[in-house]
Structure formats: structure tokens, C-alpha cells
matplotlib code that plots the C-alpha trace (Angstrom):
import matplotlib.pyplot as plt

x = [-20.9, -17.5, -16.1, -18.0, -20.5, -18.1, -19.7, -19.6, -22.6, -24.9, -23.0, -23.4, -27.1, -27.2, -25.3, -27.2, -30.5, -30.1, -31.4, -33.7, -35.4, -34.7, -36.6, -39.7, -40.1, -40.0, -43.1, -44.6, -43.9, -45.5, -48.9, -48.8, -49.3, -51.5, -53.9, -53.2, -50.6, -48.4, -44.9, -42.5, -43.6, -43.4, -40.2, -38.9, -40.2, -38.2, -35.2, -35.4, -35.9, -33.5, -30.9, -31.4, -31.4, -28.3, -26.4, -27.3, -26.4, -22.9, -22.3, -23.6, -21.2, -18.3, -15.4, -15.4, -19.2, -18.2, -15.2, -17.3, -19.9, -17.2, -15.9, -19.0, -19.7, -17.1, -18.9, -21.9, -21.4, -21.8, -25.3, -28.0, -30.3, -33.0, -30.6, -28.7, -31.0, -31.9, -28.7, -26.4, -27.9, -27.2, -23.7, -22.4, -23.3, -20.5, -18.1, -17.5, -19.1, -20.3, -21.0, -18.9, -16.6, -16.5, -13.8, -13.2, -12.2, -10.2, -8.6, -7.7, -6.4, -3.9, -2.2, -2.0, -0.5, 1.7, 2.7, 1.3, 2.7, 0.8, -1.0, 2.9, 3.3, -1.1, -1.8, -5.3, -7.5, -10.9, -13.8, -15.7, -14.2, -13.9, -14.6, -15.3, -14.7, -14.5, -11.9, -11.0, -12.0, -10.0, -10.0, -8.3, -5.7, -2.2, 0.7, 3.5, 5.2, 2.2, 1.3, -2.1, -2.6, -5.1, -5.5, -6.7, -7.8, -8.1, -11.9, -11.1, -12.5, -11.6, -9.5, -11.8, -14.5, -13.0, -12.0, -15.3, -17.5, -15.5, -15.6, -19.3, -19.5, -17.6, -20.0, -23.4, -21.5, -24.4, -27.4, -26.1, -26.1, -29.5, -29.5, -27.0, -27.1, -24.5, -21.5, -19.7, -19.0, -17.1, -13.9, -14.2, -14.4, -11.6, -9.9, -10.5, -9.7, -5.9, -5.5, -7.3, -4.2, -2.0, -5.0, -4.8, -0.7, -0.2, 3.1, 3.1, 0.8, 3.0, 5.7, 4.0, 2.0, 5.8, 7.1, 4.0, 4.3, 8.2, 7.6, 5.0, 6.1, 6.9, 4.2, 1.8, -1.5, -0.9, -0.9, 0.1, 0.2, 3.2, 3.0, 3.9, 3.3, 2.3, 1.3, 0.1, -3.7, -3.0, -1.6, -0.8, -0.4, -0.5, -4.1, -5.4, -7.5, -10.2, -13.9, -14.7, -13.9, -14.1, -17.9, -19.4, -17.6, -19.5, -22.9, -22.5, -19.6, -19.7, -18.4, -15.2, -14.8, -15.2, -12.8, -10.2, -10.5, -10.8, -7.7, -5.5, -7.1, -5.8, -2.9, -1.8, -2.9, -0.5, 2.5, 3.0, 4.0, 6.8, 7.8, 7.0, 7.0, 3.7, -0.1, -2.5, -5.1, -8.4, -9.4, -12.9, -14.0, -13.6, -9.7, -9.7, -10.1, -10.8, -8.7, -9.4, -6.1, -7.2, -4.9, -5.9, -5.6, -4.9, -5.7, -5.3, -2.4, -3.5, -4.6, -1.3, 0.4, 3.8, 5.1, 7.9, 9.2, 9.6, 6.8, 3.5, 5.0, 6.4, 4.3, 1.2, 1.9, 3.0, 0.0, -2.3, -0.8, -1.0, -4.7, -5.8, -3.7, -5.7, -2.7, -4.7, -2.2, 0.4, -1.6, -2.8, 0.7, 1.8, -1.4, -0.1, 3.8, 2.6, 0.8, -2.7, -3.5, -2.1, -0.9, -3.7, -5.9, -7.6, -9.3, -11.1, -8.8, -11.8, -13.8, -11.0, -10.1, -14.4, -14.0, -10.5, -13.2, -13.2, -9.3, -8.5, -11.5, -10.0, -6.7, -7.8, -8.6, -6.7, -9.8, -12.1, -15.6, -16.3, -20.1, -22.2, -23.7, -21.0, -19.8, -23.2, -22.7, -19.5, -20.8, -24.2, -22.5, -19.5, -21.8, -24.7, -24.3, -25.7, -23.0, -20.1, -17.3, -18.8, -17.4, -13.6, -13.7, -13.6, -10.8, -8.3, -6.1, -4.9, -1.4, -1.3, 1.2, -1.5, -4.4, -4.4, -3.7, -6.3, -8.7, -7.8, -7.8, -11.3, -12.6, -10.5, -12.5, -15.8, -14.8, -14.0, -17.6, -18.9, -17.5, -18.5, -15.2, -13.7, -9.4, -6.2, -6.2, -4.2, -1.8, -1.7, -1.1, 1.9, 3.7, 3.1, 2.8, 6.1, 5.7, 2.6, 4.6, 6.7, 5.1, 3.7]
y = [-18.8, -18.7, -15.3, -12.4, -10.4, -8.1, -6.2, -2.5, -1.5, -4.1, -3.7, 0.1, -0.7, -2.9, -0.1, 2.8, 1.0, 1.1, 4.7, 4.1, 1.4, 3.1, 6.2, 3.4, 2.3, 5.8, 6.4, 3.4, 3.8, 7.4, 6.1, 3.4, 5.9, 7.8, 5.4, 4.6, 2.3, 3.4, 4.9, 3.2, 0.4, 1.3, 2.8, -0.7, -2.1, 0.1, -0.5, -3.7, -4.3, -1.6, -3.1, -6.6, -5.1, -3.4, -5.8, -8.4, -6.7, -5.5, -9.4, -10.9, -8.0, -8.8, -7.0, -3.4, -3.4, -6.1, -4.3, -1.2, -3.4, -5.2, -1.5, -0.5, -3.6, -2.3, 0.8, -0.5, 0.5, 3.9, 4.3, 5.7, 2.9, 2.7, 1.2, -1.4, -4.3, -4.4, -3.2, -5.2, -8.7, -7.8, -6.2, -9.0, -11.4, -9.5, -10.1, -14.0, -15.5, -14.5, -16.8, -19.2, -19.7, -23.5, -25.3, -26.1, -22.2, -22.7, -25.1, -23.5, -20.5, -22.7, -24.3, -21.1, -19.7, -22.6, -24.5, -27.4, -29.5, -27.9, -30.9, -32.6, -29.6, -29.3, -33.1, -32.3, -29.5, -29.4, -29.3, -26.4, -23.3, -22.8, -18.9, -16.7, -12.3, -9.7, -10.1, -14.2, -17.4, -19.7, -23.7, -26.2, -27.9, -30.2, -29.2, -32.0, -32.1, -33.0, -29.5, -28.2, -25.3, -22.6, -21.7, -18.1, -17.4, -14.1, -14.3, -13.7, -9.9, -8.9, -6.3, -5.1, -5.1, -3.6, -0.8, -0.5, -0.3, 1.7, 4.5, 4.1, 3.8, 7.5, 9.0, 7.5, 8.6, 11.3, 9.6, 6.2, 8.3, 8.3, 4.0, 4.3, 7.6, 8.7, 7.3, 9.6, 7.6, 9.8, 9.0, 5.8, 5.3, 7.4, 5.4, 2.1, 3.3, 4.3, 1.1, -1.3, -2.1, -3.3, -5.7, -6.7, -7.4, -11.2, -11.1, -8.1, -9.7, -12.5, -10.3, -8.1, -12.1, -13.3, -10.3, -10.2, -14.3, -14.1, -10.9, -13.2, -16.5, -16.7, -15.0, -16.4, -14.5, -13.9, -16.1, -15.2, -18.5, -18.0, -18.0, -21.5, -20.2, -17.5, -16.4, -13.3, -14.3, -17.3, -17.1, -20.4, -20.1, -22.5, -23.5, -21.5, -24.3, -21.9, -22.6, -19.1, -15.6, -12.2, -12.0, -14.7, -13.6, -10.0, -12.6, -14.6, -14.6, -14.3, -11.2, -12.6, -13.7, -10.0, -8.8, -11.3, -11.2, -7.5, -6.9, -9.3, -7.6, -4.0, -5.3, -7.0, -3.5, -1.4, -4.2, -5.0, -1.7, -1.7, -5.6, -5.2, -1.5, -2.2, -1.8, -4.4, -1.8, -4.3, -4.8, -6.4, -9.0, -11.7, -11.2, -12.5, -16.0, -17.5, -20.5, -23.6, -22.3, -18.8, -17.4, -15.2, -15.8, -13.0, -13.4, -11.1, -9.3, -7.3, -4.2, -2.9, 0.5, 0.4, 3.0, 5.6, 5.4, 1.6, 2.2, 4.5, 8.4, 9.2, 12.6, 10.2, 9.1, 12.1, 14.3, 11.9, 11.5, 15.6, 15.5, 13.1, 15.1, 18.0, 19.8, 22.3, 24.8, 22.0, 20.2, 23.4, 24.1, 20.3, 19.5, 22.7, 21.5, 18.6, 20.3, 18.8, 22.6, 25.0, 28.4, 31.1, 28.7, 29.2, 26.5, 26.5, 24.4, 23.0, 22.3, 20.6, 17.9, 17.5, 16.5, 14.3, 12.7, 9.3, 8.6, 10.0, 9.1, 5.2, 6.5, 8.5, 5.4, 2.0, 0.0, 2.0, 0.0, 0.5, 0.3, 0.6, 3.4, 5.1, 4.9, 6.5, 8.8, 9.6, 9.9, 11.8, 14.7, 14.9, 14.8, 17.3, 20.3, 22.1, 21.3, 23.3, 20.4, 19.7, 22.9, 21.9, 18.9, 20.9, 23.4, 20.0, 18.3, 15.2, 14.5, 12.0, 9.5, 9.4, 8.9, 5.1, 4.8, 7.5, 5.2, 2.0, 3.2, 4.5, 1.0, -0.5, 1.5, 0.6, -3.3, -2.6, -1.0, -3.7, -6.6, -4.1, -5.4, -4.1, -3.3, -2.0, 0.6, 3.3, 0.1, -1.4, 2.4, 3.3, -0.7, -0.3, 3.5, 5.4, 8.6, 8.3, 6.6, 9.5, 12.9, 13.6]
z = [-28.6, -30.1, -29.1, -27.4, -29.5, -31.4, -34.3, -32.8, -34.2, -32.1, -28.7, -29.5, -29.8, -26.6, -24.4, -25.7, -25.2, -21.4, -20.9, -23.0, -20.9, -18.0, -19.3, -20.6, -17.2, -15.1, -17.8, -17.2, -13.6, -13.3, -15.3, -12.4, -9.1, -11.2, -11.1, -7.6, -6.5, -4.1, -5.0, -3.1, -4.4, -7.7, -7.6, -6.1, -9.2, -11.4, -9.5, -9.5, -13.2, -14.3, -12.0, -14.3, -17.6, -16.7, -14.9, -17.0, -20.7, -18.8, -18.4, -21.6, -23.7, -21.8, -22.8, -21.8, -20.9, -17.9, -16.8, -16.4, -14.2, -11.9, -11.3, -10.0, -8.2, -5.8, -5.3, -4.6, -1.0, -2.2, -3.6, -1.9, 0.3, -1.4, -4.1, -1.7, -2.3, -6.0, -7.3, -4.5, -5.8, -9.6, -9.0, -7.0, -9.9, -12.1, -9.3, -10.0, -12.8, -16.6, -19.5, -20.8, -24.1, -25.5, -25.5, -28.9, -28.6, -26.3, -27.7, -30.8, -29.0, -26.9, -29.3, -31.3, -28.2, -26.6, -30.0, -31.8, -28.5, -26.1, -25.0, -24.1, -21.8, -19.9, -19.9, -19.0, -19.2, -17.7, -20.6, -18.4, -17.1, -13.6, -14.0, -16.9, -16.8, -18.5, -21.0, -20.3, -18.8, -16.6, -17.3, -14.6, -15.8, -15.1, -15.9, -17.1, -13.5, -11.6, -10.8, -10.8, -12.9, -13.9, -18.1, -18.4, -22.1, -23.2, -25.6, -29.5, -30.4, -26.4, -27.4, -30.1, -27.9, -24.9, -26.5, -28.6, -25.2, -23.5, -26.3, -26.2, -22.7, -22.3, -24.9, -22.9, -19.6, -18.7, -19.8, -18.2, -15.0, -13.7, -13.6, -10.6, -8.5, -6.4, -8.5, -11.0, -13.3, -16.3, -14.2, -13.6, -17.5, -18.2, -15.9, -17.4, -20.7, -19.5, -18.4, -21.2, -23.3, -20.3, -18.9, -23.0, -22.4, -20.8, -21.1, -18.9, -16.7, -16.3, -15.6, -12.7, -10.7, -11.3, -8.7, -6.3, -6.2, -5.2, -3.1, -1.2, -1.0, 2.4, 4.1, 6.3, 5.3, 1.7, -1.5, -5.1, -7.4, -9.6, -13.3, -15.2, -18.8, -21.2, -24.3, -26.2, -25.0, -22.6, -19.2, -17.3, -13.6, -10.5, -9.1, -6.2, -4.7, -2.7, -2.1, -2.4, -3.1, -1.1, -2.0, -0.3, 2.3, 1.5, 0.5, 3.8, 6.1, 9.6, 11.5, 12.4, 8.9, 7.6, 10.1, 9.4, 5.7, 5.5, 7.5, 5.1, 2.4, 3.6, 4.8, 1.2, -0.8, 1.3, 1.7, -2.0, -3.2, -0.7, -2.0, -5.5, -6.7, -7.7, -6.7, -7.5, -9.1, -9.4, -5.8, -6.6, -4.7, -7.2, -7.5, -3.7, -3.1, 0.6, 1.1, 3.7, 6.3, 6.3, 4.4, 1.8, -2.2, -4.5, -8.5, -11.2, -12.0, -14.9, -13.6, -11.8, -11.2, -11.9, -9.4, -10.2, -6.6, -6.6, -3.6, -2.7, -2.3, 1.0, 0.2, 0.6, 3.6, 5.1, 3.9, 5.1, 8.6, 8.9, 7.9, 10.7, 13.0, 11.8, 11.0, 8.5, 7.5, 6.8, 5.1, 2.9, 2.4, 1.7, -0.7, -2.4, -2.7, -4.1, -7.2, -5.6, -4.8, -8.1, -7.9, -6.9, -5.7, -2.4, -0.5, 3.0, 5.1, 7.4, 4.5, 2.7, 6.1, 5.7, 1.9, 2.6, 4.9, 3.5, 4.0, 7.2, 9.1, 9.3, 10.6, 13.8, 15.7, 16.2, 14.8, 12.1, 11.6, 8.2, 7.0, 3.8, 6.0, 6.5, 2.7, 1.5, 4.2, 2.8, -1.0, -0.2, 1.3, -1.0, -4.2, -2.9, -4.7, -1.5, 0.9, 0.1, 0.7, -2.6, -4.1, -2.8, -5.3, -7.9, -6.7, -6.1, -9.2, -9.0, -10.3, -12.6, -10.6, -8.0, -10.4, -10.3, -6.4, -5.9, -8.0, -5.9, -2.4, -3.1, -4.5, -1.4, 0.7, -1.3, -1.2, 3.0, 3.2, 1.7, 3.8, 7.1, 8.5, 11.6, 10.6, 12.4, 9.8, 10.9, 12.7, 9.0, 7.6, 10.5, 9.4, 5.5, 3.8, 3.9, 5.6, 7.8, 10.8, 10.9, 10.3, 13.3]

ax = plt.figure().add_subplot(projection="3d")
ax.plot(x, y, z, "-o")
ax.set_aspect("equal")
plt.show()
């Protein structure tokens, strides 16, 4: 395969076809405990192959299709248990690895990107690639001065087809629903679609791994490799060499593993605004590689919020530190100032610290154990029409300067849930968020 599979009207086919299985096998499935068998198992069997057809046509597509799938890989903390074990094992597939390009492809696209004398410059350049995502694959490689180096290639027709899926994606939003319960998922389409043509943009790529690389150079946890080369569709950056990424950890890592990992992770999401201006707005578990020191490797620039206050908002900070003080008129009053809460709007301020639920909970105690059970916990309660939390949900709007960092610190949360790590949150929150260490 030369490029991905980019004629609209078949991936159109492919994504709209995923209902319609799902709908084939509930009939299928129904016939089935008619004549007897027993329903649990039969829904288990539905799961199970529903979870495959999706995960697996999200993967082959690429492009936007993928994206959507790594997106809810990281909330795969959130769906309801009897979907953790079908859907867990499908999902994490999507986190590190999809199929290949060859590399005549690649090839081709180099020297269209780096000159005619590209080969002068990357004296070798693995014939397999190392990983392959949504919208590239990466290829080892050396650089002219000895230096190991990582080629990411951005697949012909990605734009195209990003785009393309995601339009599709948006219009299939409610009848993609029932395949994965318990996540919403029209915003977090609209939410890849704002962001599609900066993950398209290398150069700005380069730009944004260049800062987070000098704003962590020195540090003792963190590593950013720093960029080498670019292109419009090829980014060159130093080689990471890691024997693993944040979901084996997730797949198989010890307990102190989880804890130690989990902490760098929060601590690197809430220190590189402050260093950088930016947020590192993909927090799947692929972006983070496990290195042999213990340090932690972070990948993946392209998905970044470039933050009008060269940092996260004081307001943030300062909101959220009166909500786990349980400061409910102050908070009413500063959710309100800060155009979360409009004019005329009236919200119960007990049922509002319930729905905030999910953020502030961490930051009441020194350690916070997050849990897949406590996620779903989170989700089931927020998402039942019966409870009336659910009702405060709709009463909130969120800003658009915080719709990105609102999108991130959920995923954060899901990737945290998923690890069922043990952090210094509210230690990391007090060092790293302007405003919480000083608003009570």
C-alpha cells in the first residue's frame, strides 16, 4: 500500500458500515437467547466482535478514522465494565502500532522534502518503520554527524483523508454511539476537527518539540528529543532509544512502575505550560516512551495549545483550589466572572462541586489513587440522565481558551485511570498551576 485508502466515497462506506454491523449482530444476538443461550454470554460475544470490527477499520483507514480511535483509547477508563475487557484489548492496539507504508514511499517523499541530497545529510535509514499512526510513520535513521535520528513521514492523501473522516465521523456521531457507551463522543470530534490542520503543519510542529526540548533539557525526569530537520511532510528529530511506551506500562507494569511513571507523566503536563507557553494536547499513551534510566520520553508535538497567557490561567488554578476547599459561593461567583456561568443563569452550588467531581477529588488529599473504577464511577453518574449533576452540564459554557486544556486534563485523567497509579497530585498542582498554591 502506497498511501492510505483515500477515495472518500469507500472510507465513507467503511465508517458508516460500523452501525450497521453493530445493529446485524444485536439481531443476531437476540435470535441467539431466544433459542436459549444464555445472555451474558451472548452479549460478550457482541462486544467482543463489535470491539474488532471497530478498532480494527479505525486502524486500517488511518487518517482521521485512527485519530478518532487513539482519542478514545484514552478514555477507555471510562466505559461501563462490562466493556473493560473486549474494548480495552482492541483500543490499546491503536495506541502504538498501525500498518505500515513501503519504503519506496518513503523514499520518494524525502527527497521531495529534504532535496535531491538527502541521502548526503540521513546516511542510513532503516527499510522498516519503527512505528506507524494516524497521519505518519517513523523510520530510524543516522544523521551525517553520527547522531541517531527518528524520520517521521507524514502518509500521501493524510490531509485529505483526515479531514474526509472526520466530516463523516461528525455526521455518524449518534448512530456511532451505541458501539462505545458512556463516552460522548460529538465533542471529542469537534475537537479533533479544530485541531486537524495544525497536526497537518510540520513546520509548526518543529517549532513547538524545538521549545519543549530546550525548556527540558536539563531536567532529570523528562526527555524531549530535539528536532534535526523538517519539511512540509517530514520531521527529523533525535532517536528516543526506549523499550516501551506508557501502555505496556498500562498492559504490564508493576505497581511501582504505574506510580512512578504516572507521577512524571502529571508532573510534565502541568510544568510545560509554565516553560513553554504551551500544552502538549495528545496525552495518549503512545506519545510516552519508558526509557532504561527511568526517566520518562515524551513524543509528539503536533497536538499543542498555544496558550494566550504564555502559561495555564491563574483563573484555573484559583477556581479549582476554591472548589476542593468547598468554597461554594466563591466558586459560583468565580465560575460566573470567568464567563463559565452566563448572565441569569442559576446553578445549584452542591450539585455543581458533585459534577466538578472529576478534578477536584485528586486535589483534596496529598496522594489521590486513581482507578478505572473510579473513572466509570465518575462517567456513570455524570452521564445518567436521572441524577440531576447531569442537568448542571448543560447549564455550564466553556470558554473557548479553555476548550483544549479542558479536553486534555480529561484524557490526562483517563490515561492516569488507566495506569491506576498512585500521584502527589494536589503536591504537583500547588509546584506547577498558577493560582492553586495561593487561593486558599
Amino acid at each position: 500500500m502506497t498511501e492510505l485508502p483515500r477515495k472518500a466515497v469507500a472510507r465513507t462506506a467503511r465508517l458508516a458500515a460500523l452501525p450497521i454491523g453493530y445493529a446485524g449482530r444485536s439481531a443476531i444476538g437476540f435470535g441467539k437467547r431466544i433459542g436459549g443461550k444464555p445472555a451474558d454470554a451472548v452479549m460478550s460475544e457482541i462486544q467482543q466482535r463489535t470491539a474488532e470490527q471497530l478498532f480494527r477499520t479505525l486502524g486500517e483507514l488511518k487518517g482521521g478514522a485512527m485519530k478518532f480511535g487513539q482519542m478514545l483509547s484514552v478514555m477507555e477508563a471510562a466505559f461501563p465494565e462490562e466493556l473493560a475487557g473486549p474494548y480495552r484489548e482492541q483500543l490499546t492496539r491503536l495506541q502504538d502500532a498501525a500498518p505500515p507504508m513501503p519504503t519506496a514511499t518513503v523514499r520518494e517523499i524525502l527527497a521531495r522534502d529534504l532535496g535531491a541530497d538527502w541521502k548526503e545529510r540521513l546516511v542510513w535509514l532503516d527499510g522498516g518503520p519503527t512505528a506507524a499512526a494516524s497521519i505518519g510513520q517513523v523510520h530510524r535513521g543516522r544523521w551525517v554527524d553520527d547522531r541517531e535520528v527518528a524520520v517521521k513521514v507524514q502518509y500521501p492523501g493524510a490531509g485529505e483523508a483526515l479531514r474526509s473522516d472526520l466530516r463523516q465521523l461528525s455526521r455518524l456521531a449518534r448512530t456511532i454511539g451505541p458501539l462505545v457507551p458512556g463516552v460522548e463522543l460529538k465533542p471529542l470530534i469537534e475537537e479533533l476537527q479544530a485541531r486537524a490542520q495544525d497536526e497537518l503543519d510540520y513546520d509548526l510542529e518543529a517549532d513547538a518539540q524545538r521549545a519543549f526540548a530546550a525548556a527540558f533539557r536539563d531536567d532529570p525526569d523528562i526527555v524531549v528529543p530535539d528536532v534535526v530537520d523538517v519539511g512540509p511532510t517530514t520531521l527529523v528529530t533525535e532517536w528516543l532509544d526506549s523499550p516501551a511506551s506508557l501502555a505496556a506500562v498500562i498492559a504490564d507494569g508493576s505497581q511501582a512502575e504505574r506510580d512512578h511513571y504516572g507521577e512524571l507523566f502529571v508532573r510534565f503536563l502541568f510544568s510545560g505550560p509554565a516553560r513553554t507557553g504551551m500544552l502538549h494536547a495528545d496525552p495518549h499513551p503512545g506519545n510516552y516512551r519508558v526509557l532504561a534510566d527511568g526517566r520518562l520520553g515524551v513524543l509528539d508535538f503536533g497536538a499543542v495549545a498555544r496558550l494566550p497567557e504564555n502559561g495555564l490561567p491563574e483563573a484555573m488554578g484559583r477556581l479549582l483550589r476554591v472548589a476542593a476547599d468547598e468554597d461554594q459561593d466563591e466558586l459560583v461567583e468565580g465560575l460566573r466572572r470567568e464567563g463559565f456561568i452566563k448572565d441569569r443563569i442559576k446553578v445549584d452550588p452542591e450539585q455543581l462541586l458533585a459534577y466538578l467531581g472529576p478534578f477536584v477529588e485528586p486535589t483534596k488529599v496529598e496522594r489521590f489513587q486513581f482507578s478505572r473504577e473510579w473513572m466509570r464511577a465518575q462517567a456513570a453518574r455524570m452521564n445518567d440522565p436521572r441524577d440531576p449533576v447531569n442537568l448542571v452540564g448543560l447549564k455550564l459554557n466553556l470558554p473557548p481558551s479553555y476548550l483544549l486544556i479542558h479536553r486534555t486534563w480529561l484524557a490526562g485523567l483517563g490515561v492516569l485511570c488507566q495506569l491506576e497509579c498512585e500521584a502527589p497530585f494536589r503536591q504537583i498542582l500547588t509546584e506547577s498551576l498558577p493560582g492553586f498554591a495561593g487561593a486558599s
